[in-house]
C-alpha positions as CSV (number, residue, x, y, z in Angstrom):
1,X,78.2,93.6,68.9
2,X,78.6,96.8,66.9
3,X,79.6,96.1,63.0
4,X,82.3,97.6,62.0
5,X,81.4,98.8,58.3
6,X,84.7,100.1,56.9
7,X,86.4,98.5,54.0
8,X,89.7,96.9,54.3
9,X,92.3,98.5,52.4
10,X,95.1,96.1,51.2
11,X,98.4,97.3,50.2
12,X,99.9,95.1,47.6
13,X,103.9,96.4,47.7
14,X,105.5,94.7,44.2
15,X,109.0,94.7,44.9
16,X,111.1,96.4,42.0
17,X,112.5,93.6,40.1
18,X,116.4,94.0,39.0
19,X,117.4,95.5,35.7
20,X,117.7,93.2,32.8
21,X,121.1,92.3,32.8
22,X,123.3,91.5,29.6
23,X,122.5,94.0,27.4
24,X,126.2,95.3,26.8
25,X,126.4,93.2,24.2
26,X,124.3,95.4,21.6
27,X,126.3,98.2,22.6
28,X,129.6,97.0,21.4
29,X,128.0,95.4,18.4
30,X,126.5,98.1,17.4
31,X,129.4,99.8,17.9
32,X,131.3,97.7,15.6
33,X,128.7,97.8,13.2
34,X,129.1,101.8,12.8
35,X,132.6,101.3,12.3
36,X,132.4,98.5,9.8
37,X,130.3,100.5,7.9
38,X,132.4,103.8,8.1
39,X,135.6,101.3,6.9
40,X,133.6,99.9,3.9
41,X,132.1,103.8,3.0
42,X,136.5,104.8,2.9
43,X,137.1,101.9,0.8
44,X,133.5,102.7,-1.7
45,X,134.7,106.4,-1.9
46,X,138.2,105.3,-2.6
47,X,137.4,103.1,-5.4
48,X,135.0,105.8,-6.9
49,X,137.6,108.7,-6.9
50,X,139.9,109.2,-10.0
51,X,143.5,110.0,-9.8
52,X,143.4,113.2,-10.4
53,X,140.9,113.6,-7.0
54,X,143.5,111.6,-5.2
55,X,146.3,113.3,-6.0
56,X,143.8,116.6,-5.1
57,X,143.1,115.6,-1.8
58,X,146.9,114.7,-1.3
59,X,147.8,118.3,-2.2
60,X,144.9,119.4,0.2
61,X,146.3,117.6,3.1
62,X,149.8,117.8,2.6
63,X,151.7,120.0,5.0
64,X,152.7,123.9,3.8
65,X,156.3,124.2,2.6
């Protein structure tokens, strides 16, 4: 018998498992955090300005007679 001297050569194929699912969740909270914090940073800023900056930025933004 002649011996056959080559190595075998195994393939091990891992199949690709499926993305991890339910993630959308920290999307919209995180989402809703931004905006929470951009509604609290109005209120801070409105609470620190006096009247006379209100009344300022109501001239700014008021439409041109």
């Amino acid at each position: 018998m002649a011996r056959n001297d080559q190595p075998f050569i195994i393939k091990k194929i891992k199949k690709a498992g499926h993305a991890h699912h339910g993630g959308a969740w920290k999307i919209a909270y995180a989402d809703f955090v931004t905006a929470m914090m951009a509604f609290f940073l109005l209120l801070w800023l409105i609470s620190m300005t006096t009247p006379e900056q209100k009344q300022g930025l109501a001239d700014y933004f008021a439409p041109p007679n």
